[in-house]
N, CA, C and O atoms as CSV, one atom per row, in Angstrom:
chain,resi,resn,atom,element,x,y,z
A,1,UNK,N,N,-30.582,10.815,56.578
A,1,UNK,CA,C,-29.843,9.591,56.396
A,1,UNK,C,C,-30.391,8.842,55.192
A,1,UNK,O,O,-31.605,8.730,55.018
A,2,UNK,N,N,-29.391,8.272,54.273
A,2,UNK,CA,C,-30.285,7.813,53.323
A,2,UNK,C,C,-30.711,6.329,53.335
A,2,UNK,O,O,-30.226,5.796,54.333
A,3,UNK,N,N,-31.053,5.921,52.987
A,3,UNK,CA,C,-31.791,4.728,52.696
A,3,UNK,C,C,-31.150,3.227,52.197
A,3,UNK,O,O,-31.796,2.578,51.374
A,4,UNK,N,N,-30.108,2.799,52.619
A,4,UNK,CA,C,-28.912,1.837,52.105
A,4,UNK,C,C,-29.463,0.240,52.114
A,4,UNK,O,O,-28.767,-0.734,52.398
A,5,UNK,N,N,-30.841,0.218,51.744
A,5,UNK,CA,C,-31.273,-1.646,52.423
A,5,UNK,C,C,-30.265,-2.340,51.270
A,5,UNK,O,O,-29.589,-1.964,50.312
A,6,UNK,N,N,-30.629,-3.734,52.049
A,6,UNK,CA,C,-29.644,-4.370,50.723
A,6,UNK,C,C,-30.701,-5.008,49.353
A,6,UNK,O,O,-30.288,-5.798,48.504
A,7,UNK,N,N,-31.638,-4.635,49.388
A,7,UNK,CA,C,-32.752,-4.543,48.149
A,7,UNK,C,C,-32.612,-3.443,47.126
A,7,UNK,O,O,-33.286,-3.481,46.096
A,8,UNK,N,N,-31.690,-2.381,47.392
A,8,UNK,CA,C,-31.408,-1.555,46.439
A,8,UNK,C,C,-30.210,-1.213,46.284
A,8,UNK,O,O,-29.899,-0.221,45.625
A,9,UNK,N,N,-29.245,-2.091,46.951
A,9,UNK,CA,C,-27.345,-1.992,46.393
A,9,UNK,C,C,-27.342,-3.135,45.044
A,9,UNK,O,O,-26.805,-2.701,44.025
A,10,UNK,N,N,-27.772,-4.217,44.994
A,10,UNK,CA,C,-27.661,-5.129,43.732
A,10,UNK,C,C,-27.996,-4.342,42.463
A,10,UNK,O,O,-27.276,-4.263,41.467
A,11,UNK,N,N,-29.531,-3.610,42.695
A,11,UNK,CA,C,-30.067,-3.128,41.500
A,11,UNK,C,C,-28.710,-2.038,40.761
A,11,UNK,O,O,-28.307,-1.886,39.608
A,12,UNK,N,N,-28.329,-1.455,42.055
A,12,UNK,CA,C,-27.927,-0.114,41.485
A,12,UNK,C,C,-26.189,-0.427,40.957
A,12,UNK,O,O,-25.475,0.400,40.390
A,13,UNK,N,N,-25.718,-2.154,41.414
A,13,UNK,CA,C,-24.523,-2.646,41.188
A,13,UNK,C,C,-24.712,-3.149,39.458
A,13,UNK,O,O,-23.784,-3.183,38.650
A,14,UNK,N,N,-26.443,-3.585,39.113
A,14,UNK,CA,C,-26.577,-4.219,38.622
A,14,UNK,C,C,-26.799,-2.936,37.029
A,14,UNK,O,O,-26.574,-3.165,35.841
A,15,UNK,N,N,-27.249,-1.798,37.622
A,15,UNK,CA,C,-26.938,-0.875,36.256
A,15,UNK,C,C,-25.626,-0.645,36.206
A,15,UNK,O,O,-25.138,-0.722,35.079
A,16,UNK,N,N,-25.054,-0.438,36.907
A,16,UNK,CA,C,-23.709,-0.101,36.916
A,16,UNK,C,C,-22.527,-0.711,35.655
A,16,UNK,O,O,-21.795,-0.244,34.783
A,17,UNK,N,N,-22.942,-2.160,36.278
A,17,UNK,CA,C,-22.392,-3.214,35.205
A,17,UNK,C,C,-23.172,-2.899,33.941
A,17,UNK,O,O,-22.408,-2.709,32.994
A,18,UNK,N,N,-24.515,-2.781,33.622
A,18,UNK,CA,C,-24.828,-2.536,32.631
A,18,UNK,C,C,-24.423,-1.527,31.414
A,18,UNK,O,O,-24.151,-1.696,30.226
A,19,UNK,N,N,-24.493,-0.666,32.072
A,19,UNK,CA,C,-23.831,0.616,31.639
A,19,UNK,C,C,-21.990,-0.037,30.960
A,19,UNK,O,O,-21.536,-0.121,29.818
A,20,UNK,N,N,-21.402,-0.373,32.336
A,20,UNK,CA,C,-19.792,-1.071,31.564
A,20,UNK,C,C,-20.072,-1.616,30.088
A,20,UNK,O,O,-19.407,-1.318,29.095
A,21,UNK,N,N,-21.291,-2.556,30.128
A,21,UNK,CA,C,-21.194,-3.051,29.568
A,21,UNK,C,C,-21.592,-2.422,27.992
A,21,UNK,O,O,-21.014,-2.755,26.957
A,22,UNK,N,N,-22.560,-1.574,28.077
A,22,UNK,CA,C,-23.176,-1.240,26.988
A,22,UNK,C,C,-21.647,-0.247,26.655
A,22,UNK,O,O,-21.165,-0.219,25.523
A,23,UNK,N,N,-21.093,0.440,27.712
A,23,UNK,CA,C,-19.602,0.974,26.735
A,23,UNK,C,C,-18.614,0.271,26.448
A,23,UNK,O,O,-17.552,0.891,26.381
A,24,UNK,N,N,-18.582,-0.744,26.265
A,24,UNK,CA,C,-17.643,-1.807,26.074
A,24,UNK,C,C,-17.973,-2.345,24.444
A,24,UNK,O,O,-17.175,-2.683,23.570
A,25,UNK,N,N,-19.588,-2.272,24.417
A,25,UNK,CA,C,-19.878,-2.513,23.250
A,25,UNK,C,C,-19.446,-1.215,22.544
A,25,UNK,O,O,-18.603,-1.281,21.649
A,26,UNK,N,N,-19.898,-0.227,22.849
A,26,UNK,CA,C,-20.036,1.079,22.191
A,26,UNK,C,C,-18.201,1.117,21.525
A,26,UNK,O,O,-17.944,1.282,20.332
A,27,UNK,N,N,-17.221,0.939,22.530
A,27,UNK,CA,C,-15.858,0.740,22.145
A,27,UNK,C,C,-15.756,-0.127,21.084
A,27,UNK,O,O,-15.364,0.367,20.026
A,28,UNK,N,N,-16.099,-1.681,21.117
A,28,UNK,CA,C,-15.920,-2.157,20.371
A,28,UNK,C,C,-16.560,-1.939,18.799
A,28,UNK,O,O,-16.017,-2.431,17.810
A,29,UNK,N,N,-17.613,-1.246,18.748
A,29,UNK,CA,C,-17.907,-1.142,17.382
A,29,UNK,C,C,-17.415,0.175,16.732
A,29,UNK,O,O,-17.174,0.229,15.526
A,30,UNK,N,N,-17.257,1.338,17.641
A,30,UNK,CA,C,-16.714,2.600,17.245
A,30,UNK,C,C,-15.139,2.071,16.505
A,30,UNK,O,O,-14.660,2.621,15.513
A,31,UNK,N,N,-14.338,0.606,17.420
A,31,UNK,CA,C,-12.804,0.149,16.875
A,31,UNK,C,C,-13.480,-0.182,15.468
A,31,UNK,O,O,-12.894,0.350,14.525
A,32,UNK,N,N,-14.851,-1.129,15.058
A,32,UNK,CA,C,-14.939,-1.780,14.296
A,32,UNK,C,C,-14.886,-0.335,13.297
A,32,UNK,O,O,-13.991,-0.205,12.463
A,33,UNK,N,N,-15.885,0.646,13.485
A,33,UNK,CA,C,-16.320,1.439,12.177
A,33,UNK,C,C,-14.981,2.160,11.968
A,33,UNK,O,O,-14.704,2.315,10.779
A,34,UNK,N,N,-14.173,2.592,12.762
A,34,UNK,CA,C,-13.536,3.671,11.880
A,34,UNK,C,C,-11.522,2.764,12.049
A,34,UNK,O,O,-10.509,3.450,11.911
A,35,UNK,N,N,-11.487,1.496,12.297
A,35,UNK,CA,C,-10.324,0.740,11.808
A,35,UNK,C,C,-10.550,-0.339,10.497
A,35,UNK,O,O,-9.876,-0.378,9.468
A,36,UNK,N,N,-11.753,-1.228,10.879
A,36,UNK,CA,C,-11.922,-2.403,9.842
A,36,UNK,C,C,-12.688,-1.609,8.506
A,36,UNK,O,O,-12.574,-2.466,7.630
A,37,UNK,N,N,-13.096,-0.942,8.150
A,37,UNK,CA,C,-13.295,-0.063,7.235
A,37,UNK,C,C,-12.571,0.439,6.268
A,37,UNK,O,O,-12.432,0.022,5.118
A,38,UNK,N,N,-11.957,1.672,6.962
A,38,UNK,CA,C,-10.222,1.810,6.131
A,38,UNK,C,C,-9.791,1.079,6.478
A,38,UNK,O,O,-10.239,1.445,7.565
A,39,UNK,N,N,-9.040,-0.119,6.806
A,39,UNK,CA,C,-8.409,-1.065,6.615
A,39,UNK,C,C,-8.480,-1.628,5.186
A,39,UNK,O,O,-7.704,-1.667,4.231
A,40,UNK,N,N,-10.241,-2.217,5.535
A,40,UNK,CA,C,-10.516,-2.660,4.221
A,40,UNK,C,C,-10.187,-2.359,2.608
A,40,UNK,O,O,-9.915,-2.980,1.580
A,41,UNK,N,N,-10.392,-0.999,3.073
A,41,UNK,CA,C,-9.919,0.180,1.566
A,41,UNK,C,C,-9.013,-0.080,1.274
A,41,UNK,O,O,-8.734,-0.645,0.217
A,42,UNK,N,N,-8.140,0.316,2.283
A,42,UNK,CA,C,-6.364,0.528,2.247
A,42,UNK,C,C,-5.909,-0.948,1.359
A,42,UNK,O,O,-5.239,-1.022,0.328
A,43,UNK,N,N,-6.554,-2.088,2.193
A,43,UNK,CA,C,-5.988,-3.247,1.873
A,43,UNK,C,C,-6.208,-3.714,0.412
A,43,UNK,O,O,-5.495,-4.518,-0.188
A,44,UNK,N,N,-7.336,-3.070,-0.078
A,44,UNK,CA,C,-8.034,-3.440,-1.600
A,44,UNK,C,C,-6.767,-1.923,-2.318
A,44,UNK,O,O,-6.193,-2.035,-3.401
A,45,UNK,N,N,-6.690,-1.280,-1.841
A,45,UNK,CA,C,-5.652,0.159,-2.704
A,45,UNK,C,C,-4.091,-0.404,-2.672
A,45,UNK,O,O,-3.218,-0.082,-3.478
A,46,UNK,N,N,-3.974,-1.098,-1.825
A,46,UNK,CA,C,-2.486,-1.972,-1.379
A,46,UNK,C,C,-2.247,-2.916,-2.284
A,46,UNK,O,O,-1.115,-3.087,-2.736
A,47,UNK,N,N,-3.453,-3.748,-2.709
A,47,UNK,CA,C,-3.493,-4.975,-3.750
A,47,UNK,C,C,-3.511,-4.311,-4.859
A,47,UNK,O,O,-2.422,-4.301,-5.434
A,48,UNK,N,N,-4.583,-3.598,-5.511
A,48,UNK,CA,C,-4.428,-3.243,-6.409
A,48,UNK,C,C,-2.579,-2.819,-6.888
A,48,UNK,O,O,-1.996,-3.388,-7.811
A,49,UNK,N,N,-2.016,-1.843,-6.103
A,49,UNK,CA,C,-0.907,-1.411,-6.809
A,49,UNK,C,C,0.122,-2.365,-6.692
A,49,UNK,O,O,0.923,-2.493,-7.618
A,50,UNK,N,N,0.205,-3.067,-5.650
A,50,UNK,CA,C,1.083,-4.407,-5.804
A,50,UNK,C,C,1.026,-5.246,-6.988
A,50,UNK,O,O,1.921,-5.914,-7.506
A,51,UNK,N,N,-0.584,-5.039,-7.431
A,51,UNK,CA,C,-0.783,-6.211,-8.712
A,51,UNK,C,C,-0.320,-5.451,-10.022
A,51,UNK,O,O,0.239,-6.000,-10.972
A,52,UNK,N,N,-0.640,-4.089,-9.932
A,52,UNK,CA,C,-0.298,-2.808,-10.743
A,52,UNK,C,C,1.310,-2.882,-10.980
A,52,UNK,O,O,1.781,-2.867,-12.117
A,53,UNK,N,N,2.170,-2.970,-9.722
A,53,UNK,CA,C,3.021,-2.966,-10.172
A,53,UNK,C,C,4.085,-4.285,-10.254
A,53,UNK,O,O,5.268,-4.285,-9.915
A,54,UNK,N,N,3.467,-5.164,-10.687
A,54,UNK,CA,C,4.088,-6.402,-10.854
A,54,UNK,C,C,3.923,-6.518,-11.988
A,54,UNK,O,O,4.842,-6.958,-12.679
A,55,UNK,N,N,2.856,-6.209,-12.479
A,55,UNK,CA,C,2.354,-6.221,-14.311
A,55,UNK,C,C,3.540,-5.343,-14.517
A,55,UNK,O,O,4.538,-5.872,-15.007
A,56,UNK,N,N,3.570,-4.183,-14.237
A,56,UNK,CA,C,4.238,-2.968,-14.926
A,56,UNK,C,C,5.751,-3.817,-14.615
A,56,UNK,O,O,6.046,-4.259,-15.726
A,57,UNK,N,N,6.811,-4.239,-13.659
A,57,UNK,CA,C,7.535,-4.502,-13.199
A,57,UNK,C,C,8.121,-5.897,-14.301
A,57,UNK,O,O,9.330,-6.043,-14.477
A,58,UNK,N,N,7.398,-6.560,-14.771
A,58,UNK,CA,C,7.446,-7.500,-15.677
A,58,UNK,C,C,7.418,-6.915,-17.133
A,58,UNK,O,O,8.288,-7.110,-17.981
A,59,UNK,N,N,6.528,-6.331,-17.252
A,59,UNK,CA,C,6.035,-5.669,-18.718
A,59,UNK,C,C,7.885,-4.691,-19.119
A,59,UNK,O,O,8.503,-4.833,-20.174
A,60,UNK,N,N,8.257,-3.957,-18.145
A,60,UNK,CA,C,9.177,-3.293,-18.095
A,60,UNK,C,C,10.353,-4.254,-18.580
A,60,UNK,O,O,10.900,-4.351,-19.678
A,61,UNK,N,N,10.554,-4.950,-17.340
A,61,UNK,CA,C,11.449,-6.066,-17.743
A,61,UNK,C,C,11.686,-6.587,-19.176
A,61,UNK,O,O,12.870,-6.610,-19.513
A,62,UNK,N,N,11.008,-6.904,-19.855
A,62,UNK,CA,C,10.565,-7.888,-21.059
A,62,UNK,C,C,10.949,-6.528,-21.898
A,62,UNK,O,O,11.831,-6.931,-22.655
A,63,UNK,N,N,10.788,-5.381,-22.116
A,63,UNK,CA,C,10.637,-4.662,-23.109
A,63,UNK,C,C,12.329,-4.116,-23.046
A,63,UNK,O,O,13.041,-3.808,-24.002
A,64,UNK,N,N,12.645,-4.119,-21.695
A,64,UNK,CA,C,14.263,-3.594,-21.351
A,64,UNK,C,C,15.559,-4.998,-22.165
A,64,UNK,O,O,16.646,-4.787,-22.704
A,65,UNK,N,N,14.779,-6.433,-21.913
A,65,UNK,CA,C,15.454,-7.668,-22.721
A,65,UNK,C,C,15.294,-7.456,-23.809
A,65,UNK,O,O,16.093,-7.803,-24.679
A,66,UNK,N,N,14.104,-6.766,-24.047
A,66,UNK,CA,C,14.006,-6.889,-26.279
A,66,UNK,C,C,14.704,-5.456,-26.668
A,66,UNK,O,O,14.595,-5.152,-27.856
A,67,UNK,N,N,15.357,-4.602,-25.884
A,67,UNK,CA,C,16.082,-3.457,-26.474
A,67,UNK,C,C,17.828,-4.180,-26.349
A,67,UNK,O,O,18.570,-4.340,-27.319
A,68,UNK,N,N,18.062,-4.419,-25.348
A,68,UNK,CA,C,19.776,-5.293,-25.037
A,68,UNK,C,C,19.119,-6.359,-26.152
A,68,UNK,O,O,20.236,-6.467,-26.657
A,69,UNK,N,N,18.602,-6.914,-26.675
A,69,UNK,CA,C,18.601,-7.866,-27.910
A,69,UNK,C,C,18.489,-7.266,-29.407
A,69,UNK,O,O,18.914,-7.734,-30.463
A,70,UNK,N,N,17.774,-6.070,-29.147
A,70,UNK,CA,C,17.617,-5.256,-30.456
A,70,UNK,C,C,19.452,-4.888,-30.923
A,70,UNK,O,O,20.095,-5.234,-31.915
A,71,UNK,N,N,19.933,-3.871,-29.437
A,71,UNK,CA,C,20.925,-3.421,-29.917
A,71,UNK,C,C,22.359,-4.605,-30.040
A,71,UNK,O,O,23.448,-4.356,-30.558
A,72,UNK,N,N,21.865,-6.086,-29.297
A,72,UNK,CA,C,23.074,-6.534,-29.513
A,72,UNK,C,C,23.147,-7.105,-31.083
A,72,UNK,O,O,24.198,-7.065,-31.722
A,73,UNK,N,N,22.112,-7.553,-31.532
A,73,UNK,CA,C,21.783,-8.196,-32.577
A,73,UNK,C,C,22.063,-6.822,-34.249
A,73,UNK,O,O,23.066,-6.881,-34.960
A,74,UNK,N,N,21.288,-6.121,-34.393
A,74,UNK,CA,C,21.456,-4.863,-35.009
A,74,UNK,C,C,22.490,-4.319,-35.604
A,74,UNK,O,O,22.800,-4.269,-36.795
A,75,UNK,N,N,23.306,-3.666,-34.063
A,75,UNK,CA,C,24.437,-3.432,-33.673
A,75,UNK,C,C,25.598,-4.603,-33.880
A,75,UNK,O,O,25.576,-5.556,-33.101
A,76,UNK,N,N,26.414,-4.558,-34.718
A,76,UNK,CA,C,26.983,-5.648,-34.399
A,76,UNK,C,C,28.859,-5.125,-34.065
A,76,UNK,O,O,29.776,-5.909,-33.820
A,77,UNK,N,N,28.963,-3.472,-34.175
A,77,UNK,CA,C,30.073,-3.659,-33.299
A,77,UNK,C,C,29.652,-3.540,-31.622
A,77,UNK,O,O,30.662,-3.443,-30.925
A,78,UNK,N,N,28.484,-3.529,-30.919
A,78,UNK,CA,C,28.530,-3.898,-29.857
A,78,UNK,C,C,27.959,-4.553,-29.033
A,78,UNK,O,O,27.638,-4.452,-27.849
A,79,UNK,N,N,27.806,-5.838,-30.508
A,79,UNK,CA,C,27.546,-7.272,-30.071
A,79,UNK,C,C,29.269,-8.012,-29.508
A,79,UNK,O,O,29.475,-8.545,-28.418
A,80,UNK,N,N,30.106,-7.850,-30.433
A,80,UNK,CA,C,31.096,-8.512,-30.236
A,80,UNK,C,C,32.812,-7.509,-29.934
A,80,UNK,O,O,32.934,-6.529,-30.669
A,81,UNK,N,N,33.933,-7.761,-28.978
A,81,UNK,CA,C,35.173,-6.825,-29.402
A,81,UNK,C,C,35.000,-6.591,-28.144
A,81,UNK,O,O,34.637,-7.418,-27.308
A,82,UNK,N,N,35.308,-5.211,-27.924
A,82,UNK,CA,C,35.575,-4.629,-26.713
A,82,UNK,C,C,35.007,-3.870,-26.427
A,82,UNK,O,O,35.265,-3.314,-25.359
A,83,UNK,N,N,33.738,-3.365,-27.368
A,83,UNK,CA,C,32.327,-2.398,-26.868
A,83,UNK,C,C,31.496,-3.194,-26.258
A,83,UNK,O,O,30.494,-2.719,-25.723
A,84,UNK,N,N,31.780,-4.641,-26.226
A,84,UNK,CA,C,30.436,-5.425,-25.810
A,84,UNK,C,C,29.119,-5.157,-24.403
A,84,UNK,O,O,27.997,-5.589,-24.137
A,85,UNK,N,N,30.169,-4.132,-23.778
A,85,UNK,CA,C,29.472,-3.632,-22.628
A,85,UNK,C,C,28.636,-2.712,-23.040
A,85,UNK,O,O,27.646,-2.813,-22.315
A,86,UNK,N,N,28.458,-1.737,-23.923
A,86,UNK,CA,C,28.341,-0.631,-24.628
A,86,UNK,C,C,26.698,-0.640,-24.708
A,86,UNK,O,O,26.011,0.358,-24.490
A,87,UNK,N,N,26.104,-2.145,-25.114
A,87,UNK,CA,C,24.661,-2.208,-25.179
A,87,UNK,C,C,24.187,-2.126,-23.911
A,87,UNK,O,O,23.288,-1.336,-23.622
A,88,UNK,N,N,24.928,-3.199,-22.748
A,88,UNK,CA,C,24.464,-2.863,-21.414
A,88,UNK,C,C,24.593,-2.105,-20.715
A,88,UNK,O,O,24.556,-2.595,-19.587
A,89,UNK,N,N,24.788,-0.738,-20.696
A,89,UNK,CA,C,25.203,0.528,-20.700
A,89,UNK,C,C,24.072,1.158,-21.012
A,89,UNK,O,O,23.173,1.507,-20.248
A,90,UNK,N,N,24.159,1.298,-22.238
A,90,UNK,CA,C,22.904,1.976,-22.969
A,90,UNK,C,C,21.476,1.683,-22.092
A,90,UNK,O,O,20.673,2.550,-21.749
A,91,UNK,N,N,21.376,0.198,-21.819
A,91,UNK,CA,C,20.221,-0.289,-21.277
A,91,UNK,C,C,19.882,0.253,-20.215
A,91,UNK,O,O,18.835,0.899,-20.249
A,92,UNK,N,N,20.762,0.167,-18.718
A,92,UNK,CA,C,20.832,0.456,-18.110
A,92,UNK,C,C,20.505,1.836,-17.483
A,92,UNK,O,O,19.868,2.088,-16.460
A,93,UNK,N,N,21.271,2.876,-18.600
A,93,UNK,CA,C,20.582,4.440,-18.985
A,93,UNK,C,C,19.498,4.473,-18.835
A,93,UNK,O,O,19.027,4.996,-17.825
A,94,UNK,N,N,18.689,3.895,-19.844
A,94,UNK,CA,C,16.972,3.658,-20.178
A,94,UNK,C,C,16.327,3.505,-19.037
A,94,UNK,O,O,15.452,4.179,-18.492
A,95,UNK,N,N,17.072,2.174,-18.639
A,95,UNK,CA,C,16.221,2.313,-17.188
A,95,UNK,C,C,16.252,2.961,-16.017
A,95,UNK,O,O,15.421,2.927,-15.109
A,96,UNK,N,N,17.273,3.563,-16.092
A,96,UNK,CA,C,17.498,4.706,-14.671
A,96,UNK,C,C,16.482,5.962,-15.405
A,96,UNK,O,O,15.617,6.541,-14.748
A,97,UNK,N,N,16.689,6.189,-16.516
A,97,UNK,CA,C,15.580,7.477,-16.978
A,97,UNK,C,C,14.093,7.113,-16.673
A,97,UNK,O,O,13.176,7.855,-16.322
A,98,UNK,N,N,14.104,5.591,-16.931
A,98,UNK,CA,C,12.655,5.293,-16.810
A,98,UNK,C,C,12.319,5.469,-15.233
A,98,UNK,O,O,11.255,5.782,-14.699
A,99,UNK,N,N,13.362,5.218,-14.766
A,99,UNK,CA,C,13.084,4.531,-12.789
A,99,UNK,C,C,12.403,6.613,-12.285
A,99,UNK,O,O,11.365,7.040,-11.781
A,100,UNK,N,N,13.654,7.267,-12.780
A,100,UNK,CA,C,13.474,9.057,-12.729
A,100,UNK,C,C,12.176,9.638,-13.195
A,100,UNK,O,O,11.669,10.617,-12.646
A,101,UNK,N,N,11.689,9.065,-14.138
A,101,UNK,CA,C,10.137,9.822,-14.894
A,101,UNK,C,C,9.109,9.078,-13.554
A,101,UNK,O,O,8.108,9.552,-13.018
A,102,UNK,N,N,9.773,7.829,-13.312
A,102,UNK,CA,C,8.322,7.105,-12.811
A,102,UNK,C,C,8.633,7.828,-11.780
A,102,UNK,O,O,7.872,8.788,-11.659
A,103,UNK,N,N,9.560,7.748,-10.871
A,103,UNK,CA,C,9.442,8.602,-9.460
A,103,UNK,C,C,8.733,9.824,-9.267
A,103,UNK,O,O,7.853,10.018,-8.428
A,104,UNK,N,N,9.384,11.009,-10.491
A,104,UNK,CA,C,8.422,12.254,-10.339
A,104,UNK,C,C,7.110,12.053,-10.655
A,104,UNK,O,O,6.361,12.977,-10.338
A,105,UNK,N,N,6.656,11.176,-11.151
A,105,UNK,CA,C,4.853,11.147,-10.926
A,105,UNK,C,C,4.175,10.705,-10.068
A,105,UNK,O,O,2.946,10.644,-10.116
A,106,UNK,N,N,5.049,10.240,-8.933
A,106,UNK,CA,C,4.118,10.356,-7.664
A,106,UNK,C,C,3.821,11.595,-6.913
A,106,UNK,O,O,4.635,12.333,-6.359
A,107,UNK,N,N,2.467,11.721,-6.981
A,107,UNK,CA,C,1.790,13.071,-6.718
A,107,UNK,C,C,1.284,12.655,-5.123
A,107,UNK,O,O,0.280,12.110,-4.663
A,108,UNK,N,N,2.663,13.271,-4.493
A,108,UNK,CA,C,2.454,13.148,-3.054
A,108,UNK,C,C,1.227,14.342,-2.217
A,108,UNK,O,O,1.535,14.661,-1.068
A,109,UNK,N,N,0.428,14.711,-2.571
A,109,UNK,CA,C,-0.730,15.444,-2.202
A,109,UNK,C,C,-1.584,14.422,-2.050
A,109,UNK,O,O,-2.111,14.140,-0.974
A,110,UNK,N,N,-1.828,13.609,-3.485
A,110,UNK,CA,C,-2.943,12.707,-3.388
A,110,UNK,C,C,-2.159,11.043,-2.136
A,110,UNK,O,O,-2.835,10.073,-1.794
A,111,UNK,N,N,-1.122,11.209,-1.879
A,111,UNK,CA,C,-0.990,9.898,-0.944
A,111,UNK,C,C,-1.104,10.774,0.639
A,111,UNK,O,O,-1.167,10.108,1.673
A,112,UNK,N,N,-1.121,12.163,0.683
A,112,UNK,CA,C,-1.663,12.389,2.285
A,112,UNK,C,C,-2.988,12.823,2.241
A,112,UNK,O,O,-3.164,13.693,3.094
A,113,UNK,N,N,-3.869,12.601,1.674
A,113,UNK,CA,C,-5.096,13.236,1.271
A,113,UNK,C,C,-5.852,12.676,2.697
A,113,UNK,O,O,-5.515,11.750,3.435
A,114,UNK,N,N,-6.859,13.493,2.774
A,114,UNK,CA,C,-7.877,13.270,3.982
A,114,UNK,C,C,-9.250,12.974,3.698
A,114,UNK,O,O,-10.002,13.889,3.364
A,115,UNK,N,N,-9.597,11.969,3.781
A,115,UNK,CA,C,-11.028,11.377,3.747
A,115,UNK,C,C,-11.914,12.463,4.351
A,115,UNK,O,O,-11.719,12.843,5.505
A,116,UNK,N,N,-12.980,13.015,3.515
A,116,UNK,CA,C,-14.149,14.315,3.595
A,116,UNK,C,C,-15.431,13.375,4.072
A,116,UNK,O,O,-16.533,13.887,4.265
């Protein structure tokens, strides 16, 4: 028969809880190391290209206004008449070629890549 006083149910209630407790910690920092970490990364790789591509997104812009100004100005049958669309056309081209080059250089290997 074993031995059940009530001088040794607290102790053994009292590792019990301990133990919960020390894996509760153990959970919480295992969430900390391998979520708030890459998070962190991700969130600094997220900014960066957001800021990356707002420069580029502007820079683009501005250079796409000084070509529709080159060719309306230049050009002067399709500044004025019935070609007048003819420059914004052209523009438009440019930038769908540009939107096509930029797409194929995303090198989708390096966006599923696996942390070594």
């Amino acid at each position: 028969m074993a031995d059940t006083s009530p001088s040794q149910q607290p102790a053994a209630r009292g590792g019990e809880s301990a133990s919960v407790g020390e894996v509760v910690d153990y959970v919480k920092e295992y969430a900390r190391q391998e979520l708030v970490g890459p998070l962190r990364g991700a969130g600094r790789w997220i900014g960066f290209g957001l800021g990356g591509a707002a420069c580029l997104g502007l820079g683009l812009t501005l250079v796409l206004l000084g070509v529709l100004r080159l060719l309306q100005t230049e050009w002067t049958r399709s500044a004025t008449g019935r070609l007048s669309w003819l420059s914004y056309l052209i523009v438009f081209v440019v930038c769908v070629v540009l939107l096509v080059v930029t797409l194929q250089q995303i090198n989708r290997k390096f966006l599923n890549k696996e942390d070594k």
